[in-house]
PANUDREN-297262 format. One line per field, with one value per residue: residue number from 1; residue in one letter; chain; x, z, y of N, C-alpha, C in turn. Coordinates in steps of 0.2 Angstrom, whole numbers, plus 2048, in hexadecimal, padded with zeros to 3 digits. Layout:
BEGIN
i = NUM, ...
aa = A, ...
ch = A, ...
n_xx = X, ...
n_zz = Z, ...
n_yy = Y, ...
ca_xx = X, ...
ca_zz = Z, ...
ca_yy = Y, ...
c_xx = X, ...
c_zz = Z, ...
c_yy = Y, ...
This chain:
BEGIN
i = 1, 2, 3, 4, 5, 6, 7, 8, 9, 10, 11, 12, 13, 14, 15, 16, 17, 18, 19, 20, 21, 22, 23, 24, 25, 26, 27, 28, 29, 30, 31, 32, 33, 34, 35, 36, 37, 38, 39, 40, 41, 42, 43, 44, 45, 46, 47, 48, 49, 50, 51, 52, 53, 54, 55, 56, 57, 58, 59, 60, 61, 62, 63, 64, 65, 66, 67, 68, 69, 70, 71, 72, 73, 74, 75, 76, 77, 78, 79, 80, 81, 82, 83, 84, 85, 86, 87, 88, 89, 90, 91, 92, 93, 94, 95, 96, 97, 98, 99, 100, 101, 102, 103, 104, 105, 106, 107, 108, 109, 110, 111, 112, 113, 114, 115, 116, 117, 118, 119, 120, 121, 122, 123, 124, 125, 126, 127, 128, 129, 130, 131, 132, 133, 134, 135, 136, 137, 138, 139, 140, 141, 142, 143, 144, 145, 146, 147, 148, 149, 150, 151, 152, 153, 154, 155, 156, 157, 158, 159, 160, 161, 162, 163, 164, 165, 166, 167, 168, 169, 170, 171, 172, 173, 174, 175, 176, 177, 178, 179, 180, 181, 182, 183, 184, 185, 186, 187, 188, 189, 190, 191, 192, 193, 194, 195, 196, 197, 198, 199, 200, 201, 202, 203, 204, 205, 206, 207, 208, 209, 210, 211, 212, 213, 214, 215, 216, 217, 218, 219, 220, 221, 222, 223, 224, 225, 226, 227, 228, 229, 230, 231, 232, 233, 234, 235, 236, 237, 238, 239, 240, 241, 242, 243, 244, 245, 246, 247, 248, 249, 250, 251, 252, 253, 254, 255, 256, 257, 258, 259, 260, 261, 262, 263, 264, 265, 266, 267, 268, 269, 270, 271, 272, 273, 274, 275, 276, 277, 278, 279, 280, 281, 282
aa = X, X, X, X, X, X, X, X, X, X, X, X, X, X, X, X, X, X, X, X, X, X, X, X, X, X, X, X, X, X, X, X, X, X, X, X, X, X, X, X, X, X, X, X, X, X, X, X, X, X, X, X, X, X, X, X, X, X, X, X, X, X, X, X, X, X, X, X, X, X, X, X, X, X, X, X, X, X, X, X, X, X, X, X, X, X, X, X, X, X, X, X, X, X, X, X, X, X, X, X, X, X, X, X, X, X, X, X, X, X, X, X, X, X, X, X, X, X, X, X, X, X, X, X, X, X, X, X, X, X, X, X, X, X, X, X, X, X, X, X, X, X, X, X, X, X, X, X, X, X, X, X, X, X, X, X, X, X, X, X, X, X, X, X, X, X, X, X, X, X, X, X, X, X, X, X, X, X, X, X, X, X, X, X, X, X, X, X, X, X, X, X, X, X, X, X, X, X, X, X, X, X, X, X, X, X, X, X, X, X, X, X, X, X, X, X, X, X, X, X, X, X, X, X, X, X, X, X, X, X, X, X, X, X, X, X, X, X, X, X, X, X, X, X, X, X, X, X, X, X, X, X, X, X, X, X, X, X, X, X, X, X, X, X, X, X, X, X, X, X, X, X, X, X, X, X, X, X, X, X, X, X
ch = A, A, A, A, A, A, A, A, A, A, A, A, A, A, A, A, A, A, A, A, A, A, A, A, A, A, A, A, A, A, A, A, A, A, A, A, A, A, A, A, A, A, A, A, A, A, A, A, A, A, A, A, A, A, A, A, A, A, A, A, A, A, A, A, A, A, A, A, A, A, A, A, A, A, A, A, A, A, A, A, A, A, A, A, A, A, A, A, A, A, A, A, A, A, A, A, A, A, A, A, A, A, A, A, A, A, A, A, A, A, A, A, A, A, A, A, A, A, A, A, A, A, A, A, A, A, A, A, A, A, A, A, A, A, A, A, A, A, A, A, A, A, A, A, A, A, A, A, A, A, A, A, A, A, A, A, A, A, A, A, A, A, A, A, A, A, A, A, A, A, A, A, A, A, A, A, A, A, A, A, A, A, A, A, A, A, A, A, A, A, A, A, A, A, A, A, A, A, A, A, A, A, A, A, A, A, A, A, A, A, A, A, A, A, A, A, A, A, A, A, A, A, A, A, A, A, A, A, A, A, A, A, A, A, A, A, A, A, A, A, A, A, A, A, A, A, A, A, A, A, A, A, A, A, A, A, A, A, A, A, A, A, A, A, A, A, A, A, A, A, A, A, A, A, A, A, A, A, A, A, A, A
n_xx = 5B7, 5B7, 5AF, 59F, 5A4, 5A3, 5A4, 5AB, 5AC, 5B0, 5A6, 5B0, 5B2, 5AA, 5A0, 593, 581, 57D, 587, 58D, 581, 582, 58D, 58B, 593, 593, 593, 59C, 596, 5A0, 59E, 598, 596, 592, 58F, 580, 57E, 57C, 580, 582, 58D, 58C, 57C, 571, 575, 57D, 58F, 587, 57F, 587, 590, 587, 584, 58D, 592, 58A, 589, 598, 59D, 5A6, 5A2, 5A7, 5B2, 5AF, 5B7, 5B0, 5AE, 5B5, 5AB, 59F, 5A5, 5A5, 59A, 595, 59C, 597, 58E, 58E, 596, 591, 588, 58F, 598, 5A8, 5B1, 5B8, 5BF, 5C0, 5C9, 5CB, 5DB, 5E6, 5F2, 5E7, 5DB, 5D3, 5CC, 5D0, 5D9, 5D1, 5C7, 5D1, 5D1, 5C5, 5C2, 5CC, 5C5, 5BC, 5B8, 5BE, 5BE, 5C6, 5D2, 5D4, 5E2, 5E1, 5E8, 5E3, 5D9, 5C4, 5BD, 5CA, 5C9, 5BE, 5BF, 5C9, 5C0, 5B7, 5BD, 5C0, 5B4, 5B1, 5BC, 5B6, 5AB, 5B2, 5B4, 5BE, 5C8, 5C5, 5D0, 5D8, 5D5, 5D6, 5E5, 5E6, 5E1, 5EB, 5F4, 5F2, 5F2, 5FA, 5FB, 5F0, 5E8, 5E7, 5E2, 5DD, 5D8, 5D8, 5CA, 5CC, 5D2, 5CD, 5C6, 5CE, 5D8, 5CB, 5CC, 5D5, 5E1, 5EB, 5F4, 5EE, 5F5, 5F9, 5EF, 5E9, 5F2, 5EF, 5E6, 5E9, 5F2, 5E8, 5EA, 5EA, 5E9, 5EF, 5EB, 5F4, 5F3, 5FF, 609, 600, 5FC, 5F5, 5FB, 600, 606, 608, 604, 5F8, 5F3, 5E4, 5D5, 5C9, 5C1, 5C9, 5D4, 5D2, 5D1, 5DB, 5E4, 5DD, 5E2, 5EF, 5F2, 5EE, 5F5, 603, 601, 5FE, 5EE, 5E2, 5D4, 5C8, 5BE, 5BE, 5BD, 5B4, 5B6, 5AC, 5AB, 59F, 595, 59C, 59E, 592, 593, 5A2, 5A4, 5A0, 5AD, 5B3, 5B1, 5B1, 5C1, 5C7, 5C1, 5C6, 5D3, 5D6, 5D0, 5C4, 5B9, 5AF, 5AB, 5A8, 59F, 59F, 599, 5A3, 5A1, 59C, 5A7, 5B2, 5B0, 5B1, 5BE, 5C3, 5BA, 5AF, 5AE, 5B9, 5C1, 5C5, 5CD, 5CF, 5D5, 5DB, 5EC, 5F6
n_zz = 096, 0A4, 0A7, 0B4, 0C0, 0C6, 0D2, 0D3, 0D9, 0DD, 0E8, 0F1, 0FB, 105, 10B, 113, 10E, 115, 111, 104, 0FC, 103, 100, 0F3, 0EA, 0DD, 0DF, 0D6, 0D8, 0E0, 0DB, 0E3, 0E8, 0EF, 0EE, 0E3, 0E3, 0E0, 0E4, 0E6, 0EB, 0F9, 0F8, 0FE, 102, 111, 11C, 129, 126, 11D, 127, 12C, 125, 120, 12D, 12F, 124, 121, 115, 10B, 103, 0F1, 0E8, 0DE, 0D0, 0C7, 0B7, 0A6, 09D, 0A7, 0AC, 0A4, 0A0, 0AB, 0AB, 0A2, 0A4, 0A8, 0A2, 096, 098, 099, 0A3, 0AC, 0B3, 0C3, 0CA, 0D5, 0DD, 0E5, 0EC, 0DE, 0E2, 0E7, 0E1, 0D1, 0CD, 0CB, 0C0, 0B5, 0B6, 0B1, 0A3, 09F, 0A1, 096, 08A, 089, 08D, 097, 0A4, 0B2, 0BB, 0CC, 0D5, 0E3, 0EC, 0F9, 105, 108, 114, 114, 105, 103, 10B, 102, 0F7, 0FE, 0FE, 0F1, 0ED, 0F4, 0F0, 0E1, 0E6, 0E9, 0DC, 0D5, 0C6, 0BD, 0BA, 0C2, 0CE, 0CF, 0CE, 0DB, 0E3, 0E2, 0E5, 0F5, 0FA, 0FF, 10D, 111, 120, 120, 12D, 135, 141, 144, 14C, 149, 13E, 138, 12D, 125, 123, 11C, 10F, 10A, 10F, 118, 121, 127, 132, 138, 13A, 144, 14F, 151, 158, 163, 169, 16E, 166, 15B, 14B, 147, 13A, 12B, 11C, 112, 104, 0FB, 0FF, 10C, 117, 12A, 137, 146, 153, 15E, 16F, 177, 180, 171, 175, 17D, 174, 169, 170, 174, 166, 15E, 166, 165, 156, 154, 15B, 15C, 14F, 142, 13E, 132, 137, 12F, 12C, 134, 132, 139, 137, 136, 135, 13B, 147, 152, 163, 169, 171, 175, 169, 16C, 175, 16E, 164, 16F, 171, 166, 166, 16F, 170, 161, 158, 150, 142, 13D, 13F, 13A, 13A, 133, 12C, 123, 116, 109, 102, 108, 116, 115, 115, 122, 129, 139, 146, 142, 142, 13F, 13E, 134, 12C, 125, 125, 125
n_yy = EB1, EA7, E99, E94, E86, E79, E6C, E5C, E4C, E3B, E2E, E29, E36, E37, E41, E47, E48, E53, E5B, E5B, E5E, E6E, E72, E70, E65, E58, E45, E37, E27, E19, E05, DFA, DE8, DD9, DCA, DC5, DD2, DE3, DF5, E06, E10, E19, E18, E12, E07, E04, E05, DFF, DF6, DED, DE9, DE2, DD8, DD1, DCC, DC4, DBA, DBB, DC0, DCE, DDC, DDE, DEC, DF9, E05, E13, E11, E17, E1A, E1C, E28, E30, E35, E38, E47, E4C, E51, E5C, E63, E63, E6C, E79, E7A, E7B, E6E, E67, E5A, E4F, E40, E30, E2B, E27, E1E, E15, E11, E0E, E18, E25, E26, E1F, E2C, E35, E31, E30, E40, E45, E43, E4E, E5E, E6A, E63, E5F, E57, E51, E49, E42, E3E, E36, E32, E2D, E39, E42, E43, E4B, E56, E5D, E60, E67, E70, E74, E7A, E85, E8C, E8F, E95, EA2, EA7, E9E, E98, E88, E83, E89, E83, E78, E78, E7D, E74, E67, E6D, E6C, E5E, E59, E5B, E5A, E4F, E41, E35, E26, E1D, E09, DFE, DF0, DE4, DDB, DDB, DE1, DD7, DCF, DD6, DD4, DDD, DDA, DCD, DBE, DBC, DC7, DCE, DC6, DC7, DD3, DD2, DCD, DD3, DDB, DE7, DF9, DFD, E0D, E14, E20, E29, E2B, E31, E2E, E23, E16, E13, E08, E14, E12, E09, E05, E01, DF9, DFC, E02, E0D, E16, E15, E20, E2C, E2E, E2C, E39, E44, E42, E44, E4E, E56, E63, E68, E73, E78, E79, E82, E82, E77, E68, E56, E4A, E38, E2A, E17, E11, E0C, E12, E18, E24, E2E, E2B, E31, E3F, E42, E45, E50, E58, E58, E5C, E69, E6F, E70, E75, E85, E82, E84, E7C, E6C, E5F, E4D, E41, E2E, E24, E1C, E0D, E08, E0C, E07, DF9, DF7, DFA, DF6, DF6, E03, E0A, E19, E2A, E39, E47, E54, E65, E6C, E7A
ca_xx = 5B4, 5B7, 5AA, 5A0, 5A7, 5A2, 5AA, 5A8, 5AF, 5AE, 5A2, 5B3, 5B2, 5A6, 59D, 58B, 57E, 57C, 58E, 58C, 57D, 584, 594, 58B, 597, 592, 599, 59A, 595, 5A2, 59A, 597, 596, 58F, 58C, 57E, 579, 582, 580, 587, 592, 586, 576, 56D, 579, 582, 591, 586, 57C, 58C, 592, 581, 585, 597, 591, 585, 58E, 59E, 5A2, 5A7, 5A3, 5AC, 5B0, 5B2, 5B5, 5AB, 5B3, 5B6, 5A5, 59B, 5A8, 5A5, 593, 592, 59F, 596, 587, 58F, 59B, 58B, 583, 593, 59B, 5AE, 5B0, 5BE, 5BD, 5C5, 5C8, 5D0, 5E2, 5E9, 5F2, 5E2, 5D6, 5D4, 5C6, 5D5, 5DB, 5C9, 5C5, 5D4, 5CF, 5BF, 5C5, 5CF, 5C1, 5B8, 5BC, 5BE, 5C2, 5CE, 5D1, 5D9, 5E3, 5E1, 5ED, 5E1, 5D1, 5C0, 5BD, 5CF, 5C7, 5B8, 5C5, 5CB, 5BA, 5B4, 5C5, 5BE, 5AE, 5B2, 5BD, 5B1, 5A6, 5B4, 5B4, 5C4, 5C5, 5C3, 5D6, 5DD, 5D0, 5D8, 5EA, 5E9, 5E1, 5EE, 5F9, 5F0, 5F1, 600, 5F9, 5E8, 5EB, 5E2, 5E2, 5D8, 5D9, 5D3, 5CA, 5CD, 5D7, 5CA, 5C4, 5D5, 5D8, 5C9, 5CD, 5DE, 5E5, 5F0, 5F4, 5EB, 5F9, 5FC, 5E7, 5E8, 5F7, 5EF, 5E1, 5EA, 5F4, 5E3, 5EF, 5E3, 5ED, 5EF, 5ED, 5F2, 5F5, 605, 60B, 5FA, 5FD, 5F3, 600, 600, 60A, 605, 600, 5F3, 5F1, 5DE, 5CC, 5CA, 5C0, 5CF, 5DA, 5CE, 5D0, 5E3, 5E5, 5DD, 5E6, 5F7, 5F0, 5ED, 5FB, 608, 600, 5FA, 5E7, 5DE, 5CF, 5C2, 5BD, 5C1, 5B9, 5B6, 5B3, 5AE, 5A9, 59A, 596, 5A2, 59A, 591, 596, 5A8, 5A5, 59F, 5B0, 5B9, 5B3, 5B5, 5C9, 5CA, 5BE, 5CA, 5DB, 5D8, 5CB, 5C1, 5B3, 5AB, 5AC, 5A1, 59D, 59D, 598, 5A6, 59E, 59F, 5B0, 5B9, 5B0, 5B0, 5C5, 5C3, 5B4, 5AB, 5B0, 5BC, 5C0, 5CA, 5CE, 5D2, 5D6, 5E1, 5F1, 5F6
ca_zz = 09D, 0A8, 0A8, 0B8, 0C0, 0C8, 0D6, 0D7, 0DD, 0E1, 0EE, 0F9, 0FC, 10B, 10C, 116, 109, 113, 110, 0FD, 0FA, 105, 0FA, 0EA, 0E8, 0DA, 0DD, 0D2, 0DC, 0DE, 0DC, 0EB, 0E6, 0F2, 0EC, 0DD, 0E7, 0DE, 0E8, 0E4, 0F1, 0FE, 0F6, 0FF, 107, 117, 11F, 12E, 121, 11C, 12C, 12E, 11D, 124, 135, 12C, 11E, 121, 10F, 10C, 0FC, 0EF, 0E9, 0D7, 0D0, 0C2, 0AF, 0A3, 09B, 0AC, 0AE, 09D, 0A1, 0B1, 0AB, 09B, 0A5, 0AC, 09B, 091, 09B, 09B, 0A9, 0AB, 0BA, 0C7, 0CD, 0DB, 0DD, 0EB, 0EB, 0DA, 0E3, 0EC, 0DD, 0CA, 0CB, 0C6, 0B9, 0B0, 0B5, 0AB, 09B, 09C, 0A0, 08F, 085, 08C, 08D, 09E, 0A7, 0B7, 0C1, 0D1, 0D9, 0EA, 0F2, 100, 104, 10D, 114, 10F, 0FD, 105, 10B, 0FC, 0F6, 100, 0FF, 0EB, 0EE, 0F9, 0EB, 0DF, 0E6, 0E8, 0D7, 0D1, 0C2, 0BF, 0B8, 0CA, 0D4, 0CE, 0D0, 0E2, 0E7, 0E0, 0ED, 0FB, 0F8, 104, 110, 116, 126, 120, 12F, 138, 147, 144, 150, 147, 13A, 135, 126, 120, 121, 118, 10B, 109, 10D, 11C, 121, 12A, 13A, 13A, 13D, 14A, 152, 154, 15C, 169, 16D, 16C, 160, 158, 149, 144, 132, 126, 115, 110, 0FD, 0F8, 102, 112, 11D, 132, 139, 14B, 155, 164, 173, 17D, 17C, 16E, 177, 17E, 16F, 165, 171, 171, 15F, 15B, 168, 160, 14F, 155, 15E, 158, 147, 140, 13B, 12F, 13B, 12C, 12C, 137, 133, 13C, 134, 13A, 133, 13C, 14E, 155, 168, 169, 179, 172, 162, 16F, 17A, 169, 163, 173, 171, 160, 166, 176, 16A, 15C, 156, 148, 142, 13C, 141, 136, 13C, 12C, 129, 11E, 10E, 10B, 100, 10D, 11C, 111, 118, 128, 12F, 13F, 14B, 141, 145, 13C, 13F, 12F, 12A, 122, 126, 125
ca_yy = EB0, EA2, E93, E90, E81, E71, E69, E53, E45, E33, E2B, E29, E3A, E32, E45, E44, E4A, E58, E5E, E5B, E63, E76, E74, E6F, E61, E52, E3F, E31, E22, E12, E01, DF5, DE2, DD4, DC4, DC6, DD8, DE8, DF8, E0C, E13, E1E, E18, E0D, E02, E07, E02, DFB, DF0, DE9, DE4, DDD, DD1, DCE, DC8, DBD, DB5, DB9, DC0, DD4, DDE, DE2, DF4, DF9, E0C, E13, E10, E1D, E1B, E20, E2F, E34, E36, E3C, E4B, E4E, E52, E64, E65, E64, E73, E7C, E7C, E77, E69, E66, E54, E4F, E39, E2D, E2B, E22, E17, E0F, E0D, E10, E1C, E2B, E23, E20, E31, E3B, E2F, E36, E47, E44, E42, E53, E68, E70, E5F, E61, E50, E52, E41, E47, E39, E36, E2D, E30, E40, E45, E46, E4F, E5C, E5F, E5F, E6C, E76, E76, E7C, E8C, E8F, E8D, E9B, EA7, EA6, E9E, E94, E82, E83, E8D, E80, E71, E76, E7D, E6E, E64, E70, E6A, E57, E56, E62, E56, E4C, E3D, E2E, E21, E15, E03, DF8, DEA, DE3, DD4, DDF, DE2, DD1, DCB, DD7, DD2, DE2, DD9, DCA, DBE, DBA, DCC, DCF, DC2, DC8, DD8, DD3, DC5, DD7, DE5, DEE, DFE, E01, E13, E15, E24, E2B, E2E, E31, E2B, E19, E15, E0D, E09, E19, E12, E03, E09, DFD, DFB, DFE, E08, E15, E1A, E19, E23, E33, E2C, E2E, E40, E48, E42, E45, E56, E59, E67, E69, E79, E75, E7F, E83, E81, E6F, E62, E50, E42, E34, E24, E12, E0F, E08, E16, E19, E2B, E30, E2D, E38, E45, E44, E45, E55, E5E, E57, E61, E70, E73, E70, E7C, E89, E7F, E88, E78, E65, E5A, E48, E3A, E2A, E20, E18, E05, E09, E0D, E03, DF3, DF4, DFC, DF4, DF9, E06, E0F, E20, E2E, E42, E4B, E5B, E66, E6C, E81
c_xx = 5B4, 5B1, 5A6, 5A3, 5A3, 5A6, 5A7, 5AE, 5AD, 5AB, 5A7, 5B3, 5AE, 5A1, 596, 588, 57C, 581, 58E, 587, 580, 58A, 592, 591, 593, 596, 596, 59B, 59C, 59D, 59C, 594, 596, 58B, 588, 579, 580, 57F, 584, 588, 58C, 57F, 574, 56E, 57D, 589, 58D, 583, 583, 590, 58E, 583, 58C, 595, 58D, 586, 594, 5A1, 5A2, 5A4, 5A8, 5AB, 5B1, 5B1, 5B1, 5B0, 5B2, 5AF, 5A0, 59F, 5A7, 59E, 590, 596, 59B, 58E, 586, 592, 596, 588, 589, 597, 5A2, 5AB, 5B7, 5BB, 5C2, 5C5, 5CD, 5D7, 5E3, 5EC, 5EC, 5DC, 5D6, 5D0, 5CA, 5D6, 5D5, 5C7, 5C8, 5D3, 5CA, 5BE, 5C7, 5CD, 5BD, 5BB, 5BB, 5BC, 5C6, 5CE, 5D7, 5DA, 5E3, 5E4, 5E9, 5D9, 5CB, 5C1, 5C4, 5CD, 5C4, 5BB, 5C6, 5C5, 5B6, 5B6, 5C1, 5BB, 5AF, 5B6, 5BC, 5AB, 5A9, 5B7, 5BA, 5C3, 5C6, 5CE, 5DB, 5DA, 5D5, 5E2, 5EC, 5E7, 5E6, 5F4, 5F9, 5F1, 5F6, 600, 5F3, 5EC, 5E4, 5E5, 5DB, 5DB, 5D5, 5D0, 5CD, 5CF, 5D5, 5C9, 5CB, 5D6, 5D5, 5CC, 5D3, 5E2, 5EC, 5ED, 5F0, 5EE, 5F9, 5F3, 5E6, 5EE, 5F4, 5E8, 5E2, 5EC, 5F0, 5E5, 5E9, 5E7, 5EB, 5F3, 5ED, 5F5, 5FB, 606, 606, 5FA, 5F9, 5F6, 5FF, 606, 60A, 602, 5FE, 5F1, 5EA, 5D9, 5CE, 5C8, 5C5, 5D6, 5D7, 5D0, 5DA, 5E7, 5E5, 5E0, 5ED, 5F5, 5F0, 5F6, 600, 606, 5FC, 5F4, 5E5, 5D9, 5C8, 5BD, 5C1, 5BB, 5BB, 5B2, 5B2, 5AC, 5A2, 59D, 59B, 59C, 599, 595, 59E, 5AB, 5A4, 5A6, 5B6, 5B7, 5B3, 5BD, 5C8, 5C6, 5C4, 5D2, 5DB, 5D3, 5C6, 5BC, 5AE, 5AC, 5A6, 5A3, 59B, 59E, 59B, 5A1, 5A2, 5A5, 5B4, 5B7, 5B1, 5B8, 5C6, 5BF, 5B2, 5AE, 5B7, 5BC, 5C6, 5CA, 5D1, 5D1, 5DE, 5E7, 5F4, 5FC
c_zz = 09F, 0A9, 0AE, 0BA, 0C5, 0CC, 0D6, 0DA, 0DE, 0E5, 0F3, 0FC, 106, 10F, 10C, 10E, 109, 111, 105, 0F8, 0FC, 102, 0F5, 0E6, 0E8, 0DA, 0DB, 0D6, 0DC, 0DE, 0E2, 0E8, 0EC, 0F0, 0E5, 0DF, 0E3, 0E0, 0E5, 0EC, 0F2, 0FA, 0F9, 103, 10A, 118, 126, 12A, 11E, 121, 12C, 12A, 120, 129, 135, 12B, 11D, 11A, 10E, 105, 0FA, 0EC, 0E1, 0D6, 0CA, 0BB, 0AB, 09F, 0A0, 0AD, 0A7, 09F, 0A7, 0AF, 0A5, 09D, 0A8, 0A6, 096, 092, 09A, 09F, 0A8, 0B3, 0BD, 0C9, 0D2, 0DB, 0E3, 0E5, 0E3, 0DA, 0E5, 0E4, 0D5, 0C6, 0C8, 0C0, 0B3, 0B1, 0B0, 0A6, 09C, 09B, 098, 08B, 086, 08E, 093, 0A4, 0AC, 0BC, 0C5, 0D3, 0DF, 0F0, 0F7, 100, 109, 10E, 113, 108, 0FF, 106, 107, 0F7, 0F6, 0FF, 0F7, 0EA, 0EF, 0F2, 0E6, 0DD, 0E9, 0E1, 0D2, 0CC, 0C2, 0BF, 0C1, 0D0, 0D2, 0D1, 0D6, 0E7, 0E6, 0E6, 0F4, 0FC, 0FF, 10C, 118, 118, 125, 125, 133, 13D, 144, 14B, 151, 140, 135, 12C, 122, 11D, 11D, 111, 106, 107, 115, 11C, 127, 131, 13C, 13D, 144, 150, 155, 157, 163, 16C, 170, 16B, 15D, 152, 146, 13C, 12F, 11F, 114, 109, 0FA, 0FA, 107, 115, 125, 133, 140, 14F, 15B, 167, 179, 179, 179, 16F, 179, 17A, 16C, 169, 171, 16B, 15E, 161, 166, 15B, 14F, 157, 15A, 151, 148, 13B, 138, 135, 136, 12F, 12E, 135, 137, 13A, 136, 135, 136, 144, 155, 15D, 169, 16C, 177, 16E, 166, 175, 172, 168, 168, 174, 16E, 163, 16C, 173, 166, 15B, 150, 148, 140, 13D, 13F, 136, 135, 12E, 122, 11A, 10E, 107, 103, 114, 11A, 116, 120, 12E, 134, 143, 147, 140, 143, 13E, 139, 12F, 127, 126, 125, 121
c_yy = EA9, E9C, E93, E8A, E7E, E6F, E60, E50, E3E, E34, E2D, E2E, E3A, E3B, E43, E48, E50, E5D, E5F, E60, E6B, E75, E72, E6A, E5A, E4C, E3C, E2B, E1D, E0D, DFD, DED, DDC, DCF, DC6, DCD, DDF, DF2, E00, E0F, E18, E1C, E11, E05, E04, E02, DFA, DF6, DEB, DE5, DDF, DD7, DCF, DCB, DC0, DB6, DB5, DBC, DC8, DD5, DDC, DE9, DF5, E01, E0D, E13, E16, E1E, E1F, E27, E36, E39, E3A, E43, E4D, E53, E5A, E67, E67, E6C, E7B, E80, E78, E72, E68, E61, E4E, E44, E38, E2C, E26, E1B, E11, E0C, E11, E17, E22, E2A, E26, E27, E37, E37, E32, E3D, E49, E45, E49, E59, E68, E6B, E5E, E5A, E50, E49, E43, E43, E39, E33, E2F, E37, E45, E4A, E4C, E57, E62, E63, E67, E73, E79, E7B, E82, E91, E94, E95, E9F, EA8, EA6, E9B, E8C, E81, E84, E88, E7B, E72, E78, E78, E69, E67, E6E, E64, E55, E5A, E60, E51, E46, E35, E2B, E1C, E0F, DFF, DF2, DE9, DDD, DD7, DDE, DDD, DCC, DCF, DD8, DD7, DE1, DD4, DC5, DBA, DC3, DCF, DCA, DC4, DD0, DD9, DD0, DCB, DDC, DE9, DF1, E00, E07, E12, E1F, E27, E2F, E2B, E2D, E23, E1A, E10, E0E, E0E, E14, E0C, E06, E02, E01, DFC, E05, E0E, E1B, E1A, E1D, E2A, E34, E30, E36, E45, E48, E46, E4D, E5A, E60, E69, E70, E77, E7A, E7E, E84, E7D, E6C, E5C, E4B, E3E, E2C, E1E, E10, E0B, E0C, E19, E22, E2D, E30, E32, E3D, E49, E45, E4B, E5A, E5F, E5C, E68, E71, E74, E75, E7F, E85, E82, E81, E71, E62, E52, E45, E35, E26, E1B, E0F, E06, E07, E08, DFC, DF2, DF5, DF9, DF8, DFD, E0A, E15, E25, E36, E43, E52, E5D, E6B, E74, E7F
C-alpha cells in the first residue's frame, strides 16, 4: 500500500497562506539577510518593507537557500510520521536550494524532489497541480514524475518597471539599467530552459504596458482554465489589477484567478511594480 503523501516546497513558490493552507502545501522558508538583520522568506518581512530600507539606505538584501541540514529536518518531520513527500524547488539554474534538497532526499526513504525550472508562482503551479493529484490519490512516485512532465508546459513571465533592482543586484548591467530608463523600456521577462531572460522590451507607462503584456502573453495559447495567477511585487495600482483580471476573464474560461504577493526572494531582483500572468499550458 502506497504512503500518504506530502506535497512542499520552497518560500519561492510565493503562495498566499491562504492557498497553502486549502492545498495543504508545506514550505521551507529562504533566508533574507540586511545588514546585521536576518529574516525568513514570507515571515515577517515584506517586499514593501524592503523597498522601504532600500529607499532609505540604499542597500538591498541578500538571499540564501536552506542547506542540506534544514532540509534534512524539515523532510524528516512527515518521513518520521510516515508519509512519503514530493517537493517541488525554484529552477536549479537560479539558486542552490535543488541541489541541497536531493542531498537530503539522499539520506531519507520516499523522498521525490522535483526541479521545476521555473520561479514564483510558476513553482506554486506546479505546487498546486501536486496537490490535486495528491487527493485523487496517486502516488508520491506518479506525482513526482508527472510534475516533472509539466515543467515545460508553465507560462512563467513578468514585466519590469525598472531595472534599478537588477542592477543593484548585479543581475544587469548598470548602462544597460540606465538606458532603459532614458528610453521608459518595460522589459519583459520569462522563463525559459530554467533561465529568466528578456523576451521583450515594452515602451510607456506601465499601466499601459501591464494590460499590453497579458493580452500578448495570452494571445493564441491554449490555457489550462484551472488556475491563472497574477503575481505582482508590490506597489501594483488596484484599479489596474481590476482591468487586468477582467482581460483574462473575457479571453479564456478560468475557473480560478488568484491574486499574490511575490516574496522578498523574488522582489529583492524585481523591485516595485512588477507584474506577472502565469499559468499553465494544455
Amino acid at each position: 500500500m502506497d504512503k500518504p503523501v506530502v506535497i512542499t516546497s520552497d518560500s519561492t513558490c510565493d503562495l498566499s497562506e491562504d492557498l497553502l493552507k486549502r492545498f495543504r502545501i508545506h514550505t521551507i522558508p529562504l533566508t533574507i539577510t540586511l545588514g546585521d538583520d536576518t529574516f525568513l522568506d514570507g515571515h515577517g518581512f515584506t517586499p514593501l518593507d524592503m523597498y522601504a530600507r532600500y529607499r532609505k539606505d540604499g542597500i538591498l538584501p541578500k538571499t540564501s537557500a536552506p542547506g542540506v541540514q534544514e532540509f534534512l529536518e524539515f523532510f524528516s518531520v512527515f518521513t518520521d510520521q510516515g508519509y512519503s513527500v514530493v517537493h517541488l524547488d525554484i529552477s536549479s539554474e537560479l539558486s542552490n536550494s535543488y541541489n541541497a534538497a536531493c542531498l537530503a532526499a539522499d539520506e531519507l526513504r520516499g523522498v521525490h524532489v522535483v526541479d521545476t525550472r521555473e520561479l514564483s508562482t510558476g513553482v506554486g503551479l506546479l505546487a498546486i497541480e501536486g496537490a490535486e493529484c495528491r487527493d485523487r490519490g496517486m502516488s508520491a512516485a506518479e506525482i513526482a514524475q508527472h510534475l516533472r512532465s509539466l515543467t515545460d508546459k508553465v507560462q512563467t513571465s513578468f514585466v519590469l518597471d525598472t531595472l534599478e533592482y537588477m542592477w543593484k543586484g548585479g543581475r544587469c548591467s548598470a548602462v544597460s539599467a540606465l538606458g532603459a530608463n532614458l528610453l521608459h523600456l518595460k522589459p519583459g521577462l520569462e522563463m525559459k530552459d530554467g533561465k529568466l531572460g528578456v523576451y521583450k522590451k515594452y515602451r510607456g507607462n506601465i499601466n499601459t504596458v501591464y494590460k499590453q503584456y497579458v493580452k500578448e502573453r495570452m494571445m493564441g495559447r491554449k490555457i489550462r482554465p484551472g488556475h491563472v495567477f497574477i503575481t505582482e511585487s508590490g506597489e501594483v495600482d488596484q484599479a489596474v489589477l481590476e482591468e487586468i483580471y477582467k482581460i483574462i476573464r473575457d479571453t479564456i474560461p478560468v475557473q480560478e484567478i488568484h491574486h499574490t504577493l511575490a516574496g522578498c526572494t523574488i522582489s529583492t531582483h524585481c523591485g516595485p511594480k512588477c507584474l506577472g500572468i502565469l499559468f499553465l499550458e494544455e
